[in-house]
C-alpha positions as CSV (number, residue, x, y, z in Angstrom):
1,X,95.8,141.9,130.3
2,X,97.9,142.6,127.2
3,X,100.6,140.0,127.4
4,X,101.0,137.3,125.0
5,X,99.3,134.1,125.5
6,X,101.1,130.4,124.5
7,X,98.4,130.3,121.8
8,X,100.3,133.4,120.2
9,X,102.3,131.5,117.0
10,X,105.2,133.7,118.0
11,X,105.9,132.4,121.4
12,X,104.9,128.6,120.6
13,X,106.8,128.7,117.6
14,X,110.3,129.2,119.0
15,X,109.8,127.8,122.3
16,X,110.6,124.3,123.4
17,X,107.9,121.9,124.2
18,X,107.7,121.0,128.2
19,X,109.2,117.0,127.9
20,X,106.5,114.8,128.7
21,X,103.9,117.2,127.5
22,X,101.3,115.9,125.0
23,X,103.1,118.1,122.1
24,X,106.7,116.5,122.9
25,X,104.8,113.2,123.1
26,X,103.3,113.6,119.6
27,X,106.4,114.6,118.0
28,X,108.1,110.9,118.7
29,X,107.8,108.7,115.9
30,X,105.4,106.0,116.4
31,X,107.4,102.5,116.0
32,X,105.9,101.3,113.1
33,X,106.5,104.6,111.7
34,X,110.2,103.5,112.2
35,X,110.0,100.1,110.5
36,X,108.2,101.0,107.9
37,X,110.9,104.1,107.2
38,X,113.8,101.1,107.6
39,X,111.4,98.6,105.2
40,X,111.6,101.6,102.7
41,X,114.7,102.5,102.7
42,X,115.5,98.5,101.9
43,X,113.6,98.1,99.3
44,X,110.8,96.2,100.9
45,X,106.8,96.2,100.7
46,X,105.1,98.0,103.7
47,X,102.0,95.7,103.2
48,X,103.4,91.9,102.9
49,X,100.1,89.5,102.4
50,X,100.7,86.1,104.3
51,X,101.1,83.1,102.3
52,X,101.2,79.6,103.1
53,X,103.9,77.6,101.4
54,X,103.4,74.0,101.0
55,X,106.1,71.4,100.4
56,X,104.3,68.5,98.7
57,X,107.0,66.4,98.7
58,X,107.8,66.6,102.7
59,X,105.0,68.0,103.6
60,X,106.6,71.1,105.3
61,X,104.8,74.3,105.5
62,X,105.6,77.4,106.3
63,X,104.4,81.2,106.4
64,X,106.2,83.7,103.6
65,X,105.6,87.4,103.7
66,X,105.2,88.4,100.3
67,X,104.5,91.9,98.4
68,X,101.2,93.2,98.2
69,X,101.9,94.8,94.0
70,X,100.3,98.0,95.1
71,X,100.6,100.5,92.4
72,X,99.7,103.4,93.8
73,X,102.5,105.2,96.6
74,X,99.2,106.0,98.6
75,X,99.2,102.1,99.1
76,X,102.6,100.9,99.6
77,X,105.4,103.3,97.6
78,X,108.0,100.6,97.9
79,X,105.6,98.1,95.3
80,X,104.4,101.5,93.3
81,X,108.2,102.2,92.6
82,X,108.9,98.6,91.8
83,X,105.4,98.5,89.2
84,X,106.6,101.7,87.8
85,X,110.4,100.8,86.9
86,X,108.9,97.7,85.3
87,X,106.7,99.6,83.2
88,X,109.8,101.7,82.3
89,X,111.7,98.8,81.8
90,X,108.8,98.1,79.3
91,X,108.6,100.7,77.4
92,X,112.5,101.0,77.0
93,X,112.3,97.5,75.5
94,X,109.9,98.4,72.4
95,X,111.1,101.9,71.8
96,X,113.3,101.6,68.9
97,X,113.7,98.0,68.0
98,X,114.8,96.8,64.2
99,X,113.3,93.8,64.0
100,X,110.2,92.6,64.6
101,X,109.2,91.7,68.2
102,X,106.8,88.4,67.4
103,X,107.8,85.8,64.7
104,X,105.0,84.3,62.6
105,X,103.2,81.6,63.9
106,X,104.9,77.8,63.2
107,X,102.7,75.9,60.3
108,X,100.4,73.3,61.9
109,X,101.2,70.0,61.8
110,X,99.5,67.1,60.1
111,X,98.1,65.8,63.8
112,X,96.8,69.2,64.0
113,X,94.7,69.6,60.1
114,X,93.6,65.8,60.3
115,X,91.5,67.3,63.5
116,X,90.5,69.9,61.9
117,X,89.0,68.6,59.0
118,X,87.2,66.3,61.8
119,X,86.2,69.4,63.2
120,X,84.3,71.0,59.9
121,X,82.7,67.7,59.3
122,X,81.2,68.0,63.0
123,X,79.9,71.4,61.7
124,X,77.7,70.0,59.0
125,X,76.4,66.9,61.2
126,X,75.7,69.6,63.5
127,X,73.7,71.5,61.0
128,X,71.8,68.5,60.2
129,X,70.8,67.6,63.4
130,X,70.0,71.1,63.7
131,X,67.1,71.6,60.7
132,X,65.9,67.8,61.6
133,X,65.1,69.5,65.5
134,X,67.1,66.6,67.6
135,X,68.0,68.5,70.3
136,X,69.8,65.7,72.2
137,X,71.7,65.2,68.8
138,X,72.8,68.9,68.8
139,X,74.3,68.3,72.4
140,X,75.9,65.3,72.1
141,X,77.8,67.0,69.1
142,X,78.9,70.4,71.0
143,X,80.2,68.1,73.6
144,X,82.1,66.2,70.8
145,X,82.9,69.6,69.5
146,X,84.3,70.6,72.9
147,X,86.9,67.4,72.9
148,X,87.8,68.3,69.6
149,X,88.9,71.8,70.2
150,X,90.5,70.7,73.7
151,X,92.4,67.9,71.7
152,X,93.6,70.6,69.6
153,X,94.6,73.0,72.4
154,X,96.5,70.2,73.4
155,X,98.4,69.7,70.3
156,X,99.6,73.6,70.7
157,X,96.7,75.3,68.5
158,X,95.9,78.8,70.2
159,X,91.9,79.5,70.4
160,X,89.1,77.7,68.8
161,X,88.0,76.9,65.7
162,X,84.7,78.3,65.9
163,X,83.5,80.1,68.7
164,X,80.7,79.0,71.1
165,X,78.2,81.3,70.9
166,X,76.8,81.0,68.0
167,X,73.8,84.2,67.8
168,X,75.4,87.5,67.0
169,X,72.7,89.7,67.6
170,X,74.0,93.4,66.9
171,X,72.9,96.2,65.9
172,X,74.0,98.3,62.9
173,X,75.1,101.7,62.8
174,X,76.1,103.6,59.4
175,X,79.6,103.8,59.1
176,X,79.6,106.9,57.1
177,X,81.5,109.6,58.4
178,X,80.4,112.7,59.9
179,X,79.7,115.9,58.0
180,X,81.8,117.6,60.2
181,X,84.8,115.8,60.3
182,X,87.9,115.9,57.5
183,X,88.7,112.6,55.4
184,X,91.0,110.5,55.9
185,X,93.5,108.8,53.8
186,X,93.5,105.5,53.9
187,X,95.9,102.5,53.0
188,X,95.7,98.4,53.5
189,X,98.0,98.1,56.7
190,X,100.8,95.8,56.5
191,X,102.1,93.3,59.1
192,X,105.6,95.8,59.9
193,X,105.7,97.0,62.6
194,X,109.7,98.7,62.7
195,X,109.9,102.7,61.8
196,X,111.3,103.5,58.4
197,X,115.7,103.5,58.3
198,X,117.1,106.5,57.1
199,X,120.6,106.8,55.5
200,X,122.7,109.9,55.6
201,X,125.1,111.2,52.8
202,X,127.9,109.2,54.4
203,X,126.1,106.1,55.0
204,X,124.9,106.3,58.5
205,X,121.4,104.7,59.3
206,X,119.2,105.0,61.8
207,X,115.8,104.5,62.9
208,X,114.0,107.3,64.5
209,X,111.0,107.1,67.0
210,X,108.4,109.8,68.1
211,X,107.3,110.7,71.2
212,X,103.3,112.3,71.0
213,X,101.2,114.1,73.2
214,X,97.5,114.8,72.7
215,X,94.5,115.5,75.0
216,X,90.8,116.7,75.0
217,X,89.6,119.9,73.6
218,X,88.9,123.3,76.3
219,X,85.7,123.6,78.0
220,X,86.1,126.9,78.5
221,X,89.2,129.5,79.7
222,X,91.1,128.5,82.8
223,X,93.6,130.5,84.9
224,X,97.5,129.4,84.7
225,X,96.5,127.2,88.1
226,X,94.0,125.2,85.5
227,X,90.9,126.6,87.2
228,X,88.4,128.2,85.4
229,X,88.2,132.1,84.8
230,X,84.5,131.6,85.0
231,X,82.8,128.6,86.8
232,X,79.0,129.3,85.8
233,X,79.7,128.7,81.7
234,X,82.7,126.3,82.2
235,X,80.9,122.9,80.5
236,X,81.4,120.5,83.4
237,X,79.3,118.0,81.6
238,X,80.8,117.6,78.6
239,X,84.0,117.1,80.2
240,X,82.7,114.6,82.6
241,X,81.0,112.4,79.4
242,X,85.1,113.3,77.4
243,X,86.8,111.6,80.3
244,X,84.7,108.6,80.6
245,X,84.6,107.9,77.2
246,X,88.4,109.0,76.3
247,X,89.5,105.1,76.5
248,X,87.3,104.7,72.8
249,X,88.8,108.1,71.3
250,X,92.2,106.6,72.2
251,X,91.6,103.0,70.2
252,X,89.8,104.7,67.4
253,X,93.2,107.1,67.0
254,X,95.4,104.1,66.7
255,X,93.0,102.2,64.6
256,X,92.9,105.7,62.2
257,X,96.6,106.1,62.3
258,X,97.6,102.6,61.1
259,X,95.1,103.3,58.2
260,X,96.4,106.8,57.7
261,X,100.6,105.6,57.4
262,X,99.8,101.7,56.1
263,X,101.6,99.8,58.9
264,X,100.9,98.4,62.1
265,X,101.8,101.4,64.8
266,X,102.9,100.3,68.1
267,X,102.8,102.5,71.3
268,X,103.3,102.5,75.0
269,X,101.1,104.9,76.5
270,X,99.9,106.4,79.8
271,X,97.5,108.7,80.5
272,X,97.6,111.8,83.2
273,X,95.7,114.2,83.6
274,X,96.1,118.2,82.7
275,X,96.2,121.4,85.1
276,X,92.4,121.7,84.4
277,X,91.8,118.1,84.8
278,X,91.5,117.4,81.3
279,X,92.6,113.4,80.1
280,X,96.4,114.1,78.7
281,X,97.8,111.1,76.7
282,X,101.2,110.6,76.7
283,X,102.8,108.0,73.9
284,X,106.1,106.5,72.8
285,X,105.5,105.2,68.8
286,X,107.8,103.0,67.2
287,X,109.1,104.5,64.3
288,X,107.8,108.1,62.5
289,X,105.3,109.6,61.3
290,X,104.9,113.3,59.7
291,X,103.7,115.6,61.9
292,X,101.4,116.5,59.5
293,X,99.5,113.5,59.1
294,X,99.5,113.2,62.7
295,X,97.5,116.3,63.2
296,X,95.3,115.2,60.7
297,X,94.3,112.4,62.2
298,X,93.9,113.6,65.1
299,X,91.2,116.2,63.8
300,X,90.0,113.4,61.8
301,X,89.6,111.3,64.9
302,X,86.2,110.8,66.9
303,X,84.1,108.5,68.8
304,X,80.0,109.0,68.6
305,X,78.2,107.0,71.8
306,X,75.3,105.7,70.8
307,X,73.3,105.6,74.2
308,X,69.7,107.1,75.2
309,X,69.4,110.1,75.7
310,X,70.7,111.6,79.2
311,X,70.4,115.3,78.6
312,X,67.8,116.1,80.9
313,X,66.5,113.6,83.7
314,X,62.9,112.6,84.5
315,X,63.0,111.6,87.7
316,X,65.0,113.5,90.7
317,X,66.3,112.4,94.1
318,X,62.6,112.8,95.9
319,X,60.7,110.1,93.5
320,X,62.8,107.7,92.0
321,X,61.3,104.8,90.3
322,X,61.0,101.5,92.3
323,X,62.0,97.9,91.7
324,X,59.3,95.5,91.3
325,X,60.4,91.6,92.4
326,X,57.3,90.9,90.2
327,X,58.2,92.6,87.1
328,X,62.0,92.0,87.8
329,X,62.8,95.5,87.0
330,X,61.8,98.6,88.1
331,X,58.7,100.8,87.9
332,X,57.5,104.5,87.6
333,X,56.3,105.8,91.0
334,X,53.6,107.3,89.6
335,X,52.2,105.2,87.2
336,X,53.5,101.7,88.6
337,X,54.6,100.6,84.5
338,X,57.4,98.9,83.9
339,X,60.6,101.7,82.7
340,X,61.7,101.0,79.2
341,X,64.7,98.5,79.6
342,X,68.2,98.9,78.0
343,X,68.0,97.2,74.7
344,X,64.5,98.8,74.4
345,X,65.4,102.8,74.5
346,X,68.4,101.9,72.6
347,X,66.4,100.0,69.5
348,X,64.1,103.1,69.7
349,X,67.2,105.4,68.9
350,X,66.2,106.3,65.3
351,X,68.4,106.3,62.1
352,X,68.0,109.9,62.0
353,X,68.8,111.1,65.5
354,X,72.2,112.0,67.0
355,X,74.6,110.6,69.4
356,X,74.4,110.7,72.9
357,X,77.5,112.2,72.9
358,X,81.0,113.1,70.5
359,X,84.0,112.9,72.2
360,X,86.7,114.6,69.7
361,X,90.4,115.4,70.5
362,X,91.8,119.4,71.1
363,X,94.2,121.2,69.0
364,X,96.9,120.7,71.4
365,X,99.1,118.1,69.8
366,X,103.2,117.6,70.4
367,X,105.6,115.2,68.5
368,X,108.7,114.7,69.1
369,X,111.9,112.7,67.4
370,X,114.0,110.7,69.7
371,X,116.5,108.2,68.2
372,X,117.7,104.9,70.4
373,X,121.2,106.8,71.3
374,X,119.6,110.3,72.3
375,X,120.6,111.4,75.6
376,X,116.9,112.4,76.5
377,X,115.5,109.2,75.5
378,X,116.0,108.0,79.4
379,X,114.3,111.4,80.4
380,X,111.5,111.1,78.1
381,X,110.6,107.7,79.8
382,X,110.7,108.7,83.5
383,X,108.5,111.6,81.9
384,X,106.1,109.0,80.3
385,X,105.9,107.2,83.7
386,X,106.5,110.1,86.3
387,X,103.3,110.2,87.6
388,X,101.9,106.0,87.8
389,X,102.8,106.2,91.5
390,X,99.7,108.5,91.7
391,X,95.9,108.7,91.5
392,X,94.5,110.8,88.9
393,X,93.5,114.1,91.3
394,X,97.2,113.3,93.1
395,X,99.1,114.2,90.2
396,X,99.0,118.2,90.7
397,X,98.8,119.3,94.2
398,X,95.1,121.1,95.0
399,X,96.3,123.7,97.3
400,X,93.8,126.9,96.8
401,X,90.4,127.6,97.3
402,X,89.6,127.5,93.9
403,X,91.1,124.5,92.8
404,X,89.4,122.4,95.5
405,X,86.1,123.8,94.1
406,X,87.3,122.9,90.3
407,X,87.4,119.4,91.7
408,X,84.3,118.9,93.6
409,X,82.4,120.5,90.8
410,X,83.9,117.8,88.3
411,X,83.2,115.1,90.7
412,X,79.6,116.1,91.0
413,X,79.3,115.8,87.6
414,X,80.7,112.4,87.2
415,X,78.4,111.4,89.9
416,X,75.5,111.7,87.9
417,X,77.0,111.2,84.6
418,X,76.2,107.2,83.3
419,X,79.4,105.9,82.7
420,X,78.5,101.9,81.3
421,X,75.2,100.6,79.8
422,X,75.0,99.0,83.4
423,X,75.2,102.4,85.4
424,X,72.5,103.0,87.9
425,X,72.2,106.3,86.8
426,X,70.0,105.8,84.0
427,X,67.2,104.9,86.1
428,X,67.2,108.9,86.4
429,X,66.6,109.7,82.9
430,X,64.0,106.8,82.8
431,X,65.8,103.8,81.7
432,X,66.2,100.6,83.4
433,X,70.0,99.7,83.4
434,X,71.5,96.6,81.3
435,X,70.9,93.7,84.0
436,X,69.1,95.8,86.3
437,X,69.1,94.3,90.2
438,X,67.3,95.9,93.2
439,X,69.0,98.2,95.2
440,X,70.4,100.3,92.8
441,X,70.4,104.0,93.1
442,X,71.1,106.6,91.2
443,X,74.0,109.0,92.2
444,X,76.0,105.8,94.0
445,X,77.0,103.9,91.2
446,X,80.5,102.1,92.1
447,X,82.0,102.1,88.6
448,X,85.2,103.4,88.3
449,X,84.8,106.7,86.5
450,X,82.4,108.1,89.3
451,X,85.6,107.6,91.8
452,X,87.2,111.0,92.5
453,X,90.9,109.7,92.7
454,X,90.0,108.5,88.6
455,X,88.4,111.9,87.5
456,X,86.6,110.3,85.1
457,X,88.8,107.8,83.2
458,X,87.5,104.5,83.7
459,X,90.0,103.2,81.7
460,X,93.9,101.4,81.8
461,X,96.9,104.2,83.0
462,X,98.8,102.4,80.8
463,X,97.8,101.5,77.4
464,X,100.6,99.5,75.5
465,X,99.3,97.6,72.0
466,X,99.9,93.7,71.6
467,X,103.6,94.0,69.6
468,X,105.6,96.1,71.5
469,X,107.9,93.9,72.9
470,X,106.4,90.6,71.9
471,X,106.4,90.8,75.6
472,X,103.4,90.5,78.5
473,X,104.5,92.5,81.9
474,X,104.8,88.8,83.3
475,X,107.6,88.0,80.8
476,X,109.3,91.5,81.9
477,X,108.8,90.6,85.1
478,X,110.6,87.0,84.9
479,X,112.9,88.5,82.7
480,X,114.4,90.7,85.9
481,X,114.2,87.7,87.9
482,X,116.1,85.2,85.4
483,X,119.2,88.5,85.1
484,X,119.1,88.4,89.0
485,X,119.7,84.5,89.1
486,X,122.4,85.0,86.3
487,X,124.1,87.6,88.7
488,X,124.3,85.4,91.6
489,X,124.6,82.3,90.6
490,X,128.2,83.8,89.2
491,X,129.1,85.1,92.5
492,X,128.4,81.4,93.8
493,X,125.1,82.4,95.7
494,X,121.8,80.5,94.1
495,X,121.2,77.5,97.6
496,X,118.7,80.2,99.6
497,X,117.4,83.5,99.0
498,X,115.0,84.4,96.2
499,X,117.1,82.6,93.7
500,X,117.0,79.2,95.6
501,X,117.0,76.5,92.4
502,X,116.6,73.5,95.0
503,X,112.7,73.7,95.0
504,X,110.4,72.2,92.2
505,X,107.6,74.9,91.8
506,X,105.8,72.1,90.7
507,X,105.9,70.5,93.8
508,X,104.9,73.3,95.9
509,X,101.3,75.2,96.7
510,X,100.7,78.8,98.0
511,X,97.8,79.6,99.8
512,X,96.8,83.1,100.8
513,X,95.9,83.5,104.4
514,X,92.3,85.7,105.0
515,X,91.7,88.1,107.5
516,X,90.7,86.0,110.8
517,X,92.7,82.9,110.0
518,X,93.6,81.6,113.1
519,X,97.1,80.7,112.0
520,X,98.4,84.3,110.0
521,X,100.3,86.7,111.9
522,X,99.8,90.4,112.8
523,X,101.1,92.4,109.6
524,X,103.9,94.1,112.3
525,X,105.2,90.3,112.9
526,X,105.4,90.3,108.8
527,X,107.1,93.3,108.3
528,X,109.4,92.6,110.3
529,X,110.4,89.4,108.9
530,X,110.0,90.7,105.7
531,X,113.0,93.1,106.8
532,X,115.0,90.7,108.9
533,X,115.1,88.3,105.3
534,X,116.0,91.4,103.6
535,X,119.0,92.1,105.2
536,X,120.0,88.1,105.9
537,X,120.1,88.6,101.7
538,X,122.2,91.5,101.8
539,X,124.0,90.1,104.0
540,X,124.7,87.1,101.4
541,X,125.3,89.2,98.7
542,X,128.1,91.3,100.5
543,X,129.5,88.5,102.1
544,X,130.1,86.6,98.2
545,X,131.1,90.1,96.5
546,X,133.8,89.7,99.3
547,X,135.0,86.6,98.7
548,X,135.0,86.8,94.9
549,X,136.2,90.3,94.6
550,X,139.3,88.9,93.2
551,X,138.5,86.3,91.0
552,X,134.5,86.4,89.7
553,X,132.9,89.0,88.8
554,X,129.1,89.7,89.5
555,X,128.0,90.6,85.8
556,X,128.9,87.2,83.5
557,X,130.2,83.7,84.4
558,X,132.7,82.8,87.0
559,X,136.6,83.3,85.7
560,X,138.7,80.1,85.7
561,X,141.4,80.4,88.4
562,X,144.8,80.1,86.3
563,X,147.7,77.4,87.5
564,X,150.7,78.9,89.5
């Protein structure tokens, strides 16, 4: 028989399904599907968490669904769009400011030296007590210590005086530069933090900012899909050991640059990664600096890791050494003695040898100006944060053969790459791991940089130095909700919603409600309520517009009605 069958993809394709069949059954949306499109499209989180709110006062409790904070769209895109507009709103705030962000600290107040001086002369009947061996005289003292510096906190003092550990055990590398690397200049850095102000020939000023791009150096040619031309000399391991130590290249570059121009350079920075995988840093500066000098540190710019040597392993997957309950560590197979432990094969790293590893920046560099009234200035930030809704190996779609094989070779790589001093896989190359514990195995280390989804990068997405804004996320965050309260409590509307001023926060405890609590809800029941209190808000909000759509306006105070 020659006819076509229904498996053909030219009959199936424009035929209708028979209703009722299991193909027009699978078509229908399922009904959560539905919700969660409507929970979406209302700006609401498809994962709430159950929480317990507690009046203290009346003793009334009741059960809130509230936002899960997911970054990630994989988890809940509704919280990863929210997450990523704040970071925007971020890095809009510290982008071209003209002043500086933090003031200096207030000058400490008599109460505040008087305990202080207290607190030095502690120090010295500490060090008495100390040389004379009265150990009960040395505790007493560090608790008296401890009231001292909580007295002090109390009085609005930030940190401690001293800190409490008082061993610094460390060891000492040479500081000296590498042979191989260029100088660089270097200045004292200042306390500014603003860009430079330029005046034109008519007397306009303005303060420019930069917007950079680096990333890691080529391990070998790649096609235009970022695969490489030829797999078998492509150097997957020194781009495994580049993206899990990138996060130190990135703070040595700042640290260099600050030294290299002589003031305090702030960024907000995220990291993505390239075609070919490769870490790609992405950063808004404050303020300029030549292009010049910015290549020059960044070919100035490396980090040397100073671990044992993991070139070549000593034991493989058939004989891997054992842990000893005894011993409390682990043992060869063979010989039954104790592995070298962490602080051991590092001591035994001579002054001589070489780094573990040198992680060093590419030639590709970009810099861009961008003043605080260019057009592109709102492009280059959805740019900077277009892709912190994904995971790493999400950001460019893996579609061919070739690609998927790019990726699994790279994650094999990090899979047996150490990635901390506490990694199980150095029990491979003969070294017991910092704080070793039984049941570790090499290969099936849970630290960050061996997941696929990070490719590496164990590190922050988001990098952003301490005086950007003189602002924490947190303070952005309430920042949003204080311009939301302004806005409604204008239009008359502040007694319920999320702007409800009634409660004390205070007076009121949330408790989270685990899995198998008795008393929280199915997540369905939360969703929908989390919808149903969406649009009840809406609903408020419309219904006020309406009634103050001709006297108050929804962007400053209420107007005073004039007299007829």
């Amino acid at each position: 028989m020659t006819g076509l069958t229904s498996a053909d993809p030219d009959v199936s394709a424009g035929r209708d399904d028979r209703p009722g069949s299991r193909a027009a059954r699978m078509r229908m949306p399922l009904a959560r599907q539905v919700v969660e499109a409507v929970a979406m499209e209302n700006g609401v989180c498809v994962r709430p968490m159950a929480m317990r709110r507690t009046n203290l006062d009346t003793g009334e409790t009741e059960i809130i669904p509230v936002p899960c904070g997911a970054t990630l769209a994989s988890k809940c895109p509704t919280c990863a769009e929210k997450a990523r507009r704040l970071r925007m709103a971020q890095c809009k705030a510290g982008w071209h400011l003209d002043d500086e962000p933090l003031p200096d600290p207030d000058p400490p107040t008599e109460e505040a030296k008087t305990l202080a001086g207290f607190r030095a002369d502690l120090e010295t009947v500490r060090l008495d007590a100390e040389r004379a061996g009265d150990a009960a005289g040395v505790a007493e003292i560090d608790e008296l210590i401890g009231q001292v510096d909580e007295e002090l906190n109390a009085l609005g003092v930030r940190g401690k005086s001293a800190p409490d550990n008082r061993d610094r055990p460390r060891r000492v590398r040479s500081t000296r530069r590498r042979q191989d690397a260029p100088d660089l200049p270097r200045l004292p850095v200042g306390k500014r933090t603003v860009g430079r102000t330029f005046e034109a020939t008519d007397g306009t000023t303005w303060r420019p900012s930069m917007f950079l791009t680096l990333t890691c150096d080529s391990y070998g040619r790649v096609t235009s899909e970022g695969t490489p031309v030829d797999p078998a000399s492509y150097d997957y391991r020194r781009a495994a050991r580049d993206a899990i130590h990138f996060p130190r290249l990135i703070d040595r570059f700042w640290q260099n640059l600050r030294r290299a121009v002589g003031w305090d350079v702030q960024y907000f920075a995220t990291l993505e990664p390239q075609r070919r995988l490769a870490p790609h840093l992405h950063a808004a500066i404050r303020g300029t600096v030549p292009r010049v000098l910015l290549r020059q540190v960044a070919a100035a710019t490396y980090s040397q890791v100073w671990w044992p040597s993991c070139d070549r392993p000593v034991y493989d997957d058939t004989c891997l050494p054992v842990w000893d309950d005894t011993a409390a560590g682990y043992l060869d197979p063979d010989t039954s003695r104790p592995l070298p432990t962490w602080d051991e094969a590092v001591d035994a790293i001579g002054d001589d040898a070489e780094p573990a590893h040198v992680v060093r920046f590419g030639p590709q560099l970009r810099a861009d100006g961008v003043t605080a009234n260019n057009a592109n200035t709102g492009r280059m930030i959805g740019y900077l944060t277009k892709y912190l809704t994904k995971s790493l190996d999400a950001c460019h779609a893996v579609t061919t053969g070739a690609q998927r094989r790019h990726v699994d070779r790279l994650a094999d790589a990090l899979r047996h790459e150490p990635c901390s001093p506490t990694c199980a896989n150095w029990l491979r190359y003969g070294v017991q791991p910092r704080n070793p514990k039984p049941g570790l195995v090499p290969g099936r280390c849970r630290g960050k940089a061996h997941r696929r989804e990070t490719l590496g990068f164990g590190g922050r997405r988001v990098l952003v130095s301490r005086r950007w804004s003189g602002k924490t996320l947190t303070d952005h965050k309430h920042d949003r909700v204080a311009f939301i309260r302004e806005q409604l409590e204008a239009l008359g509307q502040v007694a319920t919603g999320p702007a409800a001023t009634g409660t004390d926060p205070a007076r009121t405890v949330w408790t989270l409600l685990r899995p198998g609590d008795p008393a929280a809800p199915r997540r369905e029941h939360l969703l929908l309520q989390a919808v149903a209190q969406r649009h009840a808000w809406r609903a408020q909000l419309d219904a006020a517009r309406s009634a103050t759509a001709g006297g108050l306006s929804g962007t400053g105070p209420p107007a005073v009605a004039e007299a007829a």
